[in-house]
MDAnalysis code that builds the backbone (N, CA, C; Angstrom):
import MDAnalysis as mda
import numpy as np

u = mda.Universe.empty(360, n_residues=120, atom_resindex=np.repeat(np.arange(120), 3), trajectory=True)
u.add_TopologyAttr("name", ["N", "CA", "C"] * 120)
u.add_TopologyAttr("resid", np.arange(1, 121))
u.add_TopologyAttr("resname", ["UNK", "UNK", "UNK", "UNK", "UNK", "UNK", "UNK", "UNK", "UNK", "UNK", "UNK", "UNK", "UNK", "UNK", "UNK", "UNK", "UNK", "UNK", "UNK", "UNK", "UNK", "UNK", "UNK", "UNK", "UNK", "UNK", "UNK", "UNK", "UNK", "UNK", "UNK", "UNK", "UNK", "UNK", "UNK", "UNK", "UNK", "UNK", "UNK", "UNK", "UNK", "UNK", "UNK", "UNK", "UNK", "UNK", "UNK", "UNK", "UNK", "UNK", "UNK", "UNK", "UNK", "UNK", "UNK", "UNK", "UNK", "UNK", "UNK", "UNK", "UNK", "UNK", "UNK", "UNK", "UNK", "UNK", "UNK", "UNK", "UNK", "UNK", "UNK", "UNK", "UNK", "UNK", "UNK", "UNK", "UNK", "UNK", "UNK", "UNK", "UNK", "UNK", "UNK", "UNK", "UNK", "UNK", "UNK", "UNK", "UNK", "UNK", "UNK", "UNK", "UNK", "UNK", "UNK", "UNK", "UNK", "UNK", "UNK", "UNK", "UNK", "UNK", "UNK", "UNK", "UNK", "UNK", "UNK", "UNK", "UNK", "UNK", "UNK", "UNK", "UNK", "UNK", "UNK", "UNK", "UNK", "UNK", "UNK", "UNK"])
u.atoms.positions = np.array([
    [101.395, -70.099, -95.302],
    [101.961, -71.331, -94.812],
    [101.935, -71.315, -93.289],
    [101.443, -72.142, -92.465],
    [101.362, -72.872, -90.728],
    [101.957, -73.920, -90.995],
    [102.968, -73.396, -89.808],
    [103.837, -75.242, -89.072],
    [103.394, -75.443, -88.101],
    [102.565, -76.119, -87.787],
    [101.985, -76.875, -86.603],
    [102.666, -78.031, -86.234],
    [103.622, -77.528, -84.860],
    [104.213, -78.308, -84.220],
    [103.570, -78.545, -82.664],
    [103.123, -80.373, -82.488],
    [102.421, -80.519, -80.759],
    [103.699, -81.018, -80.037],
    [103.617, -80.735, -78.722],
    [104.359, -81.159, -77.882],
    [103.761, -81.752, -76.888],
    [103.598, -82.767, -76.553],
    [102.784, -83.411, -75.928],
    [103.462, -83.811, -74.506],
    [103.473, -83.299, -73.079],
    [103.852, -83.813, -72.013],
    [102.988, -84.252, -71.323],
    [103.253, -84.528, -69.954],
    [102.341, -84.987, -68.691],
    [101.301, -83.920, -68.303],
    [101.804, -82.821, -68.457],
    [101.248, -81.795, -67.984],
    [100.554, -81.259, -68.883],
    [100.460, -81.012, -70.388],
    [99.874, -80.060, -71.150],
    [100.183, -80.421, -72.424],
    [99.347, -80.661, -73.582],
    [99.153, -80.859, -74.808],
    [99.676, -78.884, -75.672],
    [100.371, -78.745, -76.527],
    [101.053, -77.592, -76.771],
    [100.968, -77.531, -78.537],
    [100.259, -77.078, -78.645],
    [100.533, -76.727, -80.391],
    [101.252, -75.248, -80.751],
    [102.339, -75.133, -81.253],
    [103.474, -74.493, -81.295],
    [102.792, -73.838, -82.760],
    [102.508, -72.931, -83.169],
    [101.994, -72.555, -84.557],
    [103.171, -71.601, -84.801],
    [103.521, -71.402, -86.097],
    [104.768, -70.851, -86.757],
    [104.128, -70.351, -88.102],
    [103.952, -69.118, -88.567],
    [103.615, -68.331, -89.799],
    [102.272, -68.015, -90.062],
    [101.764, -68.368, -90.787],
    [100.251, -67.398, -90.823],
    [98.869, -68.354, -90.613],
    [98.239, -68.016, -89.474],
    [96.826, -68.929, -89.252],
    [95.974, -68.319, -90.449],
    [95.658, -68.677, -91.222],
    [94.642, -68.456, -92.881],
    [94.308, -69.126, -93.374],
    [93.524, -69.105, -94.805],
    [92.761, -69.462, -95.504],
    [93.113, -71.471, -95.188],
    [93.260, -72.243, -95.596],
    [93.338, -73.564, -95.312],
    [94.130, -74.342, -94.293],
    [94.959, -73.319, -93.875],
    [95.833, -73.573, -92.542],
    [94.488, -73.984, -91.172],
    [93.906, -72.581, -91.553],
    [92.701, -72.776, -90.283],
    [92.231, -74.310, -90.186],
    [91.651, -74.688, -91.019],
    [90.881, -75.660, -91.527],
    [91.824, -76.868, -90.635],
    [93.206, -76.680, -91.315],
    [94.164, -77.709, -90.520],
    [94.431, -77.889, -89.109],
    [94.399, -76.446, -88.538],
    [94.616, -76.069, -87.040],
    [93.134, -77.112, -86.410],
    [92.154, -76.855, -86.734],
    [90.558, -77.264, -86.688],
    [90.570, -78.890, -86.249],
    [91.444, -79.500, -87.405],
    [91.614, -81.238, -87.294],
    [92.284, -81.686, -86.390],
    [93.284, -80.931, -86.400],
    [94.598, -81.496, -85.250],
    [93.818, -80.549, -83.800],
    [93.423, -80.184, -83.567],
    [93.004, -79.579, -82.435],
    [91.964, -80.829, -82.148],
    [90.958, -81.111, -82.853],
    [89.830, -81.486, -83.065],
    [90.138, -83.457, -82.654],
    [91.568, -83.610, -83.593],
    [92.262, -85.033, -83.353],
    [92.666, -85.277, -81.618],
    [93.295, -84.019, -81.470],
    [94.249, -84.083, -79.983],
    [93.622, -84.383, -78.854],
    [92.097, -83.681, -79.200],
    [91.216, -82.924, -77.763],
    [90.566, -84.119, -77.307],
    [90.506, -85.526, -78.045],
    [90.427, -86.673, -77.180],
    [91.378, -87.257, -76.398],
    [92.805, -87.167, -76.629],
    [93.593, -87.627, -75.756],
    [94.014, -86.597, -74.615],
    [93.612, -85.371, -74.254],
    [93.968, -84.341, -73.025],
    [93.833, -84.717, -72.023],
    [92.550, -85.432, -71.900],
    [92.882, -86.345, -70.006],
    [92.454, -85.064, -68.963],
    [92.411, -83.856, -69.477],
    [92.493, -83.211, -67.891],
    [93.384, -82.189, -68.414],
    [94.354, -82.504, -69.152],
    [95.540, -81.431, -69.556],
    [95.303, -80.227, -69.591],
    [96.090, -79.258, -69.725],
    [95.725, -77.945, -70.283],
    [95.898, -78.109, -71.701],
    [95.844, -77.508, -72.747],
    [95.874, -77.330, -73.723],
    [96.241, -76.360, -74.295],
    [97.412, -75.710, -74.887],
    [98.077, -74.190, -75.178],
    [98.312, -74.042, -77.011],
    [98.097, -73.033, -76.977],
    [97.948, -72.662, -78.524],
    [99.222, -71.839, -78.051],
    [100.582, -71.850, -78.861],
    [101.555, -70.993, -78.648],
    [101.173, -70.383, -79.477],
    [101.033, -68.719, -80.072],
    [100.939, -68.356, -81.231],
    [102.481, -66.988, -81.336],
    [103.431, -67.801, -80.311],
    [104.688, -66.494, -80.182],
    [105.321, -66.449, -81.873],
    [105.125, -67.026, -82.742],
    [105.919, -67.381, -84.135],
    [104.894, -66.966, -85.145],
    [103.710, -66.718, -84.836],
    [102.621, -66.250, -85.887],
    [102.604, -65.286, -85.988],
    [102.604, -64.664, -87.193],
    [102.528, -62.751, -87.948],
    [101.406, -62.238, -88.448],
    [100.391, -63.428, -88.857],
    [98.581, -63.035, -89.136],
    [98.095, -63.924, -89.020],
    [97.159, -63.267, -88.772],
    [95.751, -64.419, -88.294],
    [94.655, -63.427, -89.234],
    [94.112, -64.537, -89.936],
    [92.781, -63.997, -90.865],
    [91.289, -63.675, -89.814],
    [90.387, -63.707, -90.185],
    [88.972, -63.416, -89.559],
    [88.982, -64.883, -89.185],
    [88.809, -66.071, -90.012],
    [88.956, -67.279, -90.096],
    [89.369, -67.711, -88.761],
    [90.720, -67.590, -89.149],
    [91.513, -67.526, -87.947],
    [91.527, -67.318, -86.502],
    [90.599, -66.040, -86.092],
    [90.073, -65.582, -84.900],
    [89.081, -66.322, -84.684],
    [88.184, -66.585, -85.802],
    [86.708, -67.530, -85.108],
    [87.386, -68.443, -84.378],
    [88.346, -69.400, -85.283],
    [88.691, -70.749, -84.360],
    [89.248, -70.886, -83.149],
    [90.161, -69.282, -83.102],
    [90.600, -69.507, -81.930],
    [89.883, -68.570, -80.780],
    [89.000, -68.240, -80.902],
    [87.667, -68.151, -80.280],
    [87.121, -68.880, -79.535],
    [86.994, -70.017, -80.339],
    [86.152, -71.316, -80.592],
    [87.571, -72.263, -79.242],
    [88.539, -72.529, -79.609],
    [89.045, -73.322, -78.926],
    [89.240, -72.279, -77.329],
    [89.298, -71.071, -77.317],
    [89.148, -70.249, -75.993],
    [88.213, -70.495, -75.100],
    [87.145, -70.887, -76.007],
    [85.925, -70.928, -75.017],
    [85.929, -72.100, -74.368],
    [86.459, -72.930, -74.948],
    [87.046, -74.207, -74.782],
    [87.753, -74.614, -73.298],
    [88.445, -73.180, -72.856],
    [89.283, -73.238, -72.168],
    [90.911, -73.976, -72.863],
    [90.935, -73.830, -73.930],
    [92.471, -74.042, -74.614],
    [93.185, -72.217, -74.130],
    [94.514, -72.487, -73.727],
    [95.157, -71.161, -73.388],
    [95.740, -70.593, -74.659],
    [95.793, -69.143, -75.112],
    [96.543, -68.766, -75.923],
    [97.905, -67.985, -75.622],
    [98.819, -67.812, -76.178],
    [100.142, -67.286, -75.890],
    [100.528, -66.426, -76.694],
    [100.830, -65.368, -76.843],
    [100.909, -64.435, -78.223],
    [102.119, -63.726, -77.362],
    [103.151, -63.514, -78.203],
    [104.469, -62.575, -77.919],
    [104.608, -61.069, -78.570],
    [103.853, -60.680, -80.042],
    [104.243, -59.919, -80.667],
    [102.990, -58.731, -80.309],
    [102.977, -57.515, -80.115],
    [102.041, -56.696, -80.144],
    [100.630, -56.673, -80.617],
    [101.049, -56.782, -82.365],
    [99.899, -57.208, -83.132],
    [99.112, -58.806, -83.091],
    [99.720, -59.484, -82.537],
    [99.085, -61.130, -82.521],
    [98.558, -60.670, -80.920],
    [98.895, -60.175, -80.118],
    [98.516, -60.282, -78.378],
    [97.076, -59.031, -79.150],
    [97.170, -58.286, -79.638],
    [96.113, -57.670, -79.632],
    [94.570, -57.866, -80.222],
    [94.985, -59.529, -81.857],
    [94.262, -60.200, -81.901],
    [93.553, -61.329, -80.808],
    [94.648, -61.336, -79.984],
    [94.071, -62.348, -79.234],
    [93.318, -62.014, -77.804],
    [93.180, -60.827, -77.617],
    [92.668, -60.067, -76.989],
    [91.548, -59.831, -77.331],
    [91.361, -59.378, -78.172],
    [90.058, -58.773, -79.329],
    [89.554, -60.468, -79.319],
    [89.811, -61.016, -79.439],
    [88.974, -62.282, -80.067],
    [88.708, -63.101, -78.243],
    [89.179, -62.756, -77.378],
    [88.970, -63.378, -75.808],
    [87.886, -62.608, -75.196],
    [88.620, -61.290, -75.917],
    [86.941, -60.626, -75.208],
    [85.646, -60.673, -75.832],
    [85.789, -60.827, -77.274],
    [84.585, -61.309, -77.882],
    [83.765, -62.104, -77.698],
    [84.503, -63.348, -76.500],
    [83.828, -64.476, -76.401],
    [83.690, -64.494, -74.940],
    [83.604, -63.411, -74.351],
    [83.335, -62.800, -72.344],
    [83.754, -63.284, -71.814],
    [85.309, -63.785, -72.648],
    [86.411, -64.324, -71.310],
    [86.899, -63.479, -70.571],
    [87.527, -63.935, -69.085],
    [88.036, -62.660, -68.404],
    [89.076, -62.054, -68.309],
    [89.621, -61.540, -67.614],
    [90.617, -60.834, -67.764],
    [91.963, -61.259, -68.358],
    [93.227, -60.289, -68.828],
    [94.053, -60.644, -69.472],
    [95.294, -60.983, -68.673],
    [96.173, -61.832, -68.273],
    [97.038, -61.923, -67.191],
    [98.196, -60.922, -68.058],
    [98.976, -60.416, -67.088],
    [99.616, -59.293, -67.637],
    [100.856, -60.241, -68.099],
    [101.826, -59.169, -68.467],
    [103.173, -59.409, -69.093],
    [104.120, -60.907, -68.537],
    [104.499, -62.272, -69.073],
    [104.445, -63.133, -67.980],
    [106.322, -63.306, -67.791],
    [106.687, -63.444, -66.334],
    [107.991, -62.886, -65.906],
    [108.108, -64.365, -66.152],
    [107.401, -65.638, -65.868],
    [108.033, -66.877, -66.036],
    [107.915, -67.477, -67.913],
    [108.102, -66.449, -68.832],
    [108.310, -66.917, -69.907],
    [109.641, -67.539, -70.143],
    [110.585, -67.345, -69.510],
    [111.525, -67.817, -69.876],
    [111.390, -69.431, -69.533],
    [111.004, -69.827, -68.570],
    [110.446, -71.274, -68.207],
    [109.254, -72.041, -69.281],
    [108.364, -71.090, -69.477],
    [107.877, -71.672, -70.645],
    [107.906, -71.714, -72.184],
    [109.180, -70.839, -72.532],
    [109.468, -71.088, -73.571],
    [110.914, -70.772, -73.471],
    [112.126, -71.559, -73.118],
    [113.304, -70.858, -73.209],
    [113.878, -71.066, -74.514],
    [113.404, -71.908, -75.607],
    [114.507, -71.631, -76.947],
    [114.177, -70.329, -77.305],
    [112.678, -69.592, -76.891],
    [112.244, -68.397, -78.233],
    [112.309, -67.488, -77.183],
    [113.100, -67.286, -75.966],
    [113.076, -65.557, -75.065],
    [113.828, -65.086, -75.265],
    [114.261, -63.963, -75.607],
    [114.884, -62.873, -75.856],
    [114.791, -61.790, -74.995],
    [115.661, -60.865, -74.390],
    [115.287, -59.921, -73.967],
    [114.294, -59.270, -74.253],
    [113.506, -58.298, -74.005],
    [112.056, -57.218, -74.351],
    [111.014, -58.078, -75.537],
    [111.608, -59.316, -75.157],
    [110.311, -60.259, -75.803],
    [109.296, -60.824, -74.848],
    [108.127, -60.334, -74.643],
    [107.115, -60.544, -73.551],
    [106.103, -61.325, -74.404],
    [105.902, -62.299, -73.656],
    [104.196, -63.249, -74.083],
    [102.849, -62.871, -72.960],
    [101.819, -63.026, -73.609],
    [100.735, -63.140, -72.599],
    [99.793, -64.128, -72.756],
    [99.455, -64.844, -72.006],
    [98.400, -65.720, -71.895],
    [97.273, -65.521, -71.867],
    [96.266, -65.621, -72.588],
    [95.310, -65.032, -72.236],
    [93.970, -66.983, -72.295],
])
């Protein structure tokens, strides 16, 4: 199961993903990405993935696919920052911005102490 929640401001189009990017979820992530990416204007575009626990093979292609794109990814948990790593460098993006001190600004309902996101 994926809850795909967008947040749409002035500044940046935000798809908030919550539980597992897989088997037909992908497919869904694909449309609504695919729906949104005409109205961006210029925006940035952010894949939060701080609430996701797996990502299939599936899963990595697309968000591959929207990286190359220049869509940003956000991963909080060890194992999701390390998929998303693995799948940025696959596609000869560059470097990884380290540990980010202004998470609390960009996500203050979900920071917690020794909860770190990275953007990649």
């Amino acid at each position: 199961m994926l809850k795909i929640t967008l947040h749409d401001s002035a500044g940046e189009l935000r798809f908030h993903l919550e539980g597992r990017l897989s088997g037909p979820w992908v497919e869904e992530l694909l449309q609504c990405w695919q729906t949104a990416a005409s109205t961006t204007g210029g925006r940035i575009t952010v894949v939060d993935l701080c609430d996701v626990d797996f990502i299939d093979p599936a899963g990595q292609r697309l968000l591959s696919e929207m990286h190359a794109h220049e869509v940003r990814l956000v991963a909080a948990t060890p194992l999701i920052q390390a998929v998303v790593e693995e799948v940025c460098h696959a596609c000869g993006c560059g470097t990884v911005e380290g540990k980010l001190d202004r998470r609390a600004h960009a996500f203050p309902r979900h920071h917690t102490p020794g909860h770190h996101a990275r953007t990649l």
